[in-house]
N, C-alpha and C positions, 0 to 999 in steps of 0.2 A: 471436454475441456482440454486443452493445450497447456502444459508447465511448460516451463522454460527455467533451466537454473545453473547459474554461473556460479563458478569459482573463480575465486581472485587469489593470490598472494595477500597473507595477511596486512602486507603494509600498507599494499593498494588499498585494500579494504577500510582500514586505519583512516587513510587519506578523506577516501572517498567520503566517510561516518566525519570527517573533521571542515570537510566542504561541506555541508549539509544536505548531501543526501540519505534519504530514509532508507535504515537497513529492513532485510527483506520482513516480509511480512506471512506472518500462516495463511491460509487458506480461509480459516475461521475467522481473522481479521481483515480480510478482505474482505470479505461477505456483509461482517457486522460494518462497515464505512459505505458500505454500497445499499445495505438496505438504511441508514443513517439517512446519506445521501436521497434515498428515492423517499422517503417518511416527510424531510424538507419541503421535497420538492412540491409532496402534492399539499403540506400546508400553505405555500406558498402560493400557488394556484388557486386556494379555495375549497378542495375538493375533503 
């Protein structure tokens, strides 16, 4: 697996958190949205 991780100036940051974008996320919260996400998907399919 690939990280990638920015730093910004706090204010940037600020800004960014005040335009609604989502501040970063663990590793463990990624996982937990993606297998969320795939649990959806297959009720939604039927399966």
């Amino acid at each position: 697996m690939t990280t990638v991780q920015i730093t910004l100036p706090d204010a940037l940051a600020h800004e960014a958190t005040k335009a609604g974008l989502p501040a970063p996320m663990t590793p463990e919260e990624i996982s937990a949205e993606i297998d969320a996400y795939r649990t959806e998907q297959r009720r939604a399919a039927g399966s």
